[in-house]
C-alpha positions as CSV (number, residue, x, y, z in Angstrom):
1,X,105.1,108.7,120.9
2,X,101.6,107.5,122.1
3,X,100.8,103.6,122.2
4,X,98.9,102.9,119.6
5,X,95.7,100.2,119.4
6,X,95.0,98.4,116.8
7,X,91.8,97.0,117.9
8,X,88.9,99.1,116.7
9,X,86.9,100.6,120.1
10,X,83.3,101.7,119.7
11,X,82.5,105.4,120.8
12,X,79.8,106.7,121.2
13,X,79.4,111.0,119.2
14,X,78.2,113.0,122.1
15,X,77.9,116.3,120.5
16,X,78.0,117.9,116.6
17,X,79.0,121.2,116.5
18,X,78.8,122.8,112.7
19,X,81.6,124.9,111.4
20,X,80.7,126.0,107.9
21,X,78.0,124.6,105.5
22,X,80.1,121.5,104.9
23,X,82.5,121.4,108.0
24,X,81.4,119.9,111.4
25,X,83.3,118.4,114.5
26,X,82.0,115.2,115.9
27,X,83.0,115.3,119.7
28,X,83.1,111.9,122.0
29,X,84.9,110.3,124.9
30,X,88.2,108.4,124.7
31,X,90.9,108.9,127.5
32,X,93.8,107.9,124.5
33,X,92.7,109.9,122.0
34,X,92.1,113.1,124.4
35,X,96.2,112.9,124.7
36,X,97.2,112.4,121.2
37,X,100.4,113.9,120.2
38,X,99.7,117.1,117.6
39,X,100.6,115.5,114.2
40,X,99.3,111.7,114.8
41,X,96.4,110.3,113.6
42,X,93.3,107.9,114.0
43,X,91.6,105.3,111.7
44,X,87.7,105.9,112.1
45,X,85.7,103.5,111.0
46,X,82.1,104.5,109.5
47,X,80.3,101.0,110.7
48,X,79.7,99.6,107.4
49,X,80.8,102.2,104.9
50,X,84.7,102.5,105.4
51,X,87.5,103.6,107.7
52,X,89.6,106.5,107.2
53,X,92.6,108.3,108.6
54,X,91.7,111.5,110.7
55,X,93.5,114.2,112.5
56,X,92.5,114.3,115.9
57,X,90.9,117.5,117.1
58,X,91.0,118.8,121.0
59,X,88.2,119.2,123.4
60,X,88.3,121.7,126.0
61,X,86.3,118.8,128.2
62,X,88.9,116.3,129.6
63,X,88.7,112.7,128.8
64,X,87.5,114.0,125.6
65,X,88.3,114.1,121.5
66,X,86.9,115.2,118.4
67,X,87.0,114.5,114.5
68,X,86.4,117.8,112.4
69,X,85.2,116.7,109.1
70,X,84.8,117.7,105.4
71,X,81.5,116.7,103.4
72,X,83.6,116.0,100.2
73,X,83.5,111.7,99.5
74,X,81.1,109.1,100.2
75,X,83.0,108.0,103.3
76,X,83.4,111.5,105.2
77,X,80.0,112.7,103.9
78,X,78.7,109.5,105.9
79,X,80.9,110.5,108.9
80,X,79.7,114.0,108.2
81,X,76.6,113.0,108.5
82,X,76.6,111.1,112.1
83,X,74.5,112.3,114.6
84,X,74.4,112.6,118.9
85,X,73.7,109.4,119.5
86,X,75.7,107.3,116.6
87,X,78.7,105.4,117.0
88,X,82.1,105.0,115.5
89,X,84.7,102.8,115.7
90,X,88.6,104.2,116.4
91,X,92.1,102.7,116.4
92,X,95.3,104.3,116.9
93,X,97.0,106.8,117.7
94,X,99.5,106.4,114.8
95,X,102.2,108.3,113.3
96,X,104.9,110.4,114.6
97,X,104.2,114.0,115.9
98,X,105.7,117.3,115.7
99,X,108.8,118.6,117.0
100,X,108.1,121.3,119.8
101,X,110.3,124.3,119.0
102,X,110.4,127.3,121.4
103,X,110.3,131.3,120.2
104,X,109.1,133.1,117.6
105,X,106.9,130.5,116.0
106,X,104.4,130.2,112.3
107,X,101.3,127.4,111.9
108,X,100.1,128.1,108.4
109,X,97.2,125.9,107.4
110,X,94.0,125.2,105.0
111,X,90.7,124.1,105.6
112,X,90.9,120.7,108.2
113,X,94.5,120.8,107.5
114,X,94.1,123.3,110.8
115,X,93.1,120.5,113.1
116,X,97.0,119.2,114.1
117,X,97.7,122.6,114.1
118,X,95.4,123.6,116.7
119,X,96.3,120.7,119.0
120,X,99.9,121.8,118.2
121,X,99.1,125.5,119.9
122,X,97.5,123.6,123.0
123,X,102.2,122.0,123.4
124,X,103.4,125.5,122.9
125,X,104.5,127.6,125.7
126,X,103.1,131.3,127.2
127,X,106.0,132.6,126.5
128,X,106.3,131.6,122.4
129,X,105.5,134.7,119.8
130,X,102.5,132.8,117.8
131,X,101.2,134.1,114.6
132,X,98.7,131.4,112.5
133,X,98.1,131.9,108.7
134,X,94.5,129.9,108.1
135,X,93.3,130.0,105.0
136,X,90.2,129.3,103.0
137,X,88.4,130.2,99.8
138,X,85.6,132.7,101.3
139,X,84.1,133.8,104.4
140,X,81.7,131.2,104.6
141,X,84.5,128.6,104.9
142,X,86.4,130.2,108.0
143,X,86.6,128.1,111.0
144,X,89.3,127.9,114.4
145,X,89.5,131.7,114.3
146,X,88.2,132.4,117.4
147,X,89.0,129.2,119.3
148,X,93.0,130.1,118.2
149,X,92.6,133.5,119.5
150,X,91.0,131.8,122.6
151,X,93.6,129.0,123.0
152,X,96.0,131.4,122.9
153,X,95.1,134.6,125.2
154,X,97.8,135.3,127.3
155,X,100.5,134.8,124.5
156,X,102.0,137.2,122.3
157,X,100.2,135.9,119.0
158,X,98.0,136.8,116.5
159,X,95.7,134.8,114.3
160,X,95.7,136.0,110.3
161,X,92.5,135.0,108.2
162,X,92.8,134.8,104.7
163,X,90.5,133.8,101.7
164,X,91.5,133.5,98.0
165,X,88.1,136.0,97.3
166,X,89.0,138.4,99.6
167,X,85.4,138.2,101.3
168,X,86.8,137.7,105.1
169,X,90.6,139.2,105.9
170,X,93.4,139.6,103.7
171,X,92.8,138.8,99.9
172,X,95.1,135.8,98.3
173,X,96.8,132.8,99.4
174,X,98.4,131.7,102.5
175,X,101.6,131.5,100.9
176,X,101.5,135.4,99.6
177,X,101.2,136.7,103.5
178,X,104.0,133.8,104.0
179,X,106.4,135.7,102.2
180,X,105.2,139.1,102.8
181,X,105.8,138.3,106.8
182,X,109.5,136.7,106.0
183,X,110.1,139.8,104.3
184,X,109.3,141.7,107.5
185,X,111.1,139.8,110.1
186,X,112.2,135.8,111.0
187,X,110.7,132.6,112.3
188,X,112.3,130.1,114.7
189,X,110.2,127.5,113.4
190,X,107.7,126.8,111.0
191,X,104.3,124.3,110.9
192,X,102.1,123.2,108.2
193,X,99.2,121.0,107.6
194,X,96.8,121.2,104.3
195,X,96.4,120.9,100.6
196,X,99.9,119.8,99.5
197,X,100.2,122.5,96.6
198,X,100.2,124.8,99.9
199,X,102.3,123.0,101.6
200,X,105.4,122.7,99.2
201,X,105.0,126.2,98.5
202,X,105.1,126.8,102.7
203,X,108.1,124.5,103.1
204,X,110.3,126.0,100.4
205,X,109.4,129.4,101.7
206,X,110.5,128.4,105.0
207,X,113.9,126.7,103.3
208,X,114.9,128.9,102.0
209,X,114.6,131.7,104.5
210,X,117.0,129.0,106.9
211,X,114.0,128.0,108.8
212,X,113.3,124.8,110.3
213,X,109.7,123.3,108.6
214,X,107.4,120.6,108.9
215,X,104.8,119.3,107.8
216,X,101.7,116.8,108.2
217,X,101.3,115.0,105.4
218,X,98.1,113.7,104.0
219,X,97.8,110.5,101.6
220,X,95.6,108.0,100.9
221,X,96.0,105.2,103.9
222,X,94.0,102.0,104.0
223,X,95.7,100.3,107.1
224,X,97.3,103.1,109.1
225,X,100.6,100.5,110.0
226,X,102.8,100.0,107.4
227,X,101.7,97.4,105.9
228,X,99.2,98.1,102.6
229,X,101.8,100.6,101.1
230,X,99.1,102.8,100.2
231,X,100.2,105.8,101.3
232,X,103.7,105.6,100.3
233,X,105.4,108.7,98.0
234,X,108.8,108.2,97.4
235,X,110.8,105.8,99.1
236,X,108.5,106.9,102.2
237,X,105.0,105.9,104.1
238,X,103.3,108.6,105.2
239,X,101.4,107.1,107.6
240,X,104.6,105.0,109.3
241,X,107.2,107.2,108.9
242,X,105.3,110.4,109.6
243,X,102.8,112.1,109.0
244,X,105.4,115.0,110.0
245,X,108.2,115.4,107.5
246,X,110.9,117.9,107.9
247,X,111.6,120.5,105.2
248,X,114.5,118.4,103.8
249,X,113.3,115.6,103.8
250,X,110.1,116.7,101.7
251,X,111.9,118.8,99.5
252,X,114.4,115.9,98.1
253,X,111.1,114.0,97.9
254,X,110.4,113.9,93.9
255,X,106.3,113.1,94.8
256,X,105.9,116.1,97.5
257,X,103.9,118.3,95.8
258,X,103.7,117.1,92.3
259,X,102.0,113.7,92.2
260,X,99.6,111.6,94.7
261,X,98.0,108.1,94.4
262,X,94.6,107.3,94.0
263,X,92.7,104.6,95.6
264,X,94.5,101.8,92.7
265,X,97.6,103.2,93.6
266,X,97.9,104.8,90.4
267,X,100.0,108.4,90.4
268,X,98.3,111.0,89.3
269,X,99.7,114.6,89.0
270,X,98.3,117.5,91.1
């Protein structure tokens, strides 16, 4: 694992590049955070609006890291929003990371969810059989395509695009060309990171094809170390004793998948 810092550093975005409509990947330097582990996390503090946890994106510049974010809330439209020019503040890395299996290998994920998976594909080996389910709800909303296809030339791979209107590659869910693919051959490993629905529905796939699973979980996180309780489902904190769960470990989780807590602490149902 990373060190982590808990003292907030100033940086400096460098350059914006837009995704979709409401998607958009702040890029800036930081030595730490260019070597993140795929599956840990930052806190990024939006200088007088609030600090959140974010997946660390890659840069194909050394010395360098990125945030993709989604315009949805008042805190990431505000990091959404940050031009060249603005600053940030960031802490961490925290959390664990993903275990680095070898073979015949599936990343399935939704919308940012794809981020840790990404930086996953920059550990895995030339010699791995790569194939990435990335979903979204129309064409519009596609984004990583072609820099998976990119970060993985040279690999037996290949990169399936899905959206639930059927406007870009196959029609459906992620989960539906999950199932379709077990039915046509096996996985050595299996990795997840998006909207939780998707994600219990990807691990019990996975378990119950004998396939070792994990996933990134996302909850809400105030402090990033342990010590608010926000984020904790179960008898569990997401944010110290993950974000990466295995498939057994979710799956005897009674909150994985069904419930979540809101900002109170309150559950809610999905």
């Amino acid at each position: 694992m990373q060190k982590s810092f808990d003292t907030p550093k100033i940086v400096t975005i460098e350059k914006v590049v837009d995704e979709t409509p409401t998607v958009r990947t702040l890029f800036f330097s930081d030595d730490t955070m260019s070597q993140v582990l795929p599956g840990q996390f930052a806190m990024v503090w939006i200088l007088g609006v609030n600090e959140i946890p974010m997946s660390v994106m890659i840069s194909q510049e050394n010395g360098k890291a990125a945030f993709t974010v989604r315009k949805h809330g008042f805190a990431t439209t505000e990091l959404f929003s940050k031009k060249v020019g603005d600053q940030i503040g960031i802490r961490g890395p925290y959390g664990n990371s993903f275990t680095i299996k070898q073979g015949k290998l599936l990343l399935v994920g939704g919308g940012t969810g794809l981020v840790p998976l990404i930086r996953l594909v920059t550990f895995l080996k030339k010699t791995d059989d790569v194939t990435i389910i990335m979903g979204a709800k129309t064409k519009s909303e596609v984004f990583f395509e072609g820099l998976a296809n990119k970060l993985l030339e040279g690999t037996l791979h290949k990169v399936i695009v899905v959206t639930e209107d059927g406007s870009y590659g196959q029609k459906g869910l992620v989960t539906d060309v999950m199932e379709n693919l077990f039915h046509e051959t096996g996985f050595d490993a299996v990795y997840t990171c998006g909207p939780e629905k998707m994600m219990h529905k990807v691990v019990q796939i996975a378990s119950s094809n004998k396939t070792h699973v994990e996933a990134s979980i996302e909850r809400m996180m105030k402090c990033g170390i342990g010590i608010c309780g926000s984020c904790c489902f179960g008898d569990v904190m997401a944010c110290k004793d993950g974000t990466v769960f295995d498939g057994s470990t979710l799956l005897s989780n009674k909150e994985f998948g069904y419930t979540h807590r809101n900002k109170s602490g309150v559950l809610d149902n999905y």
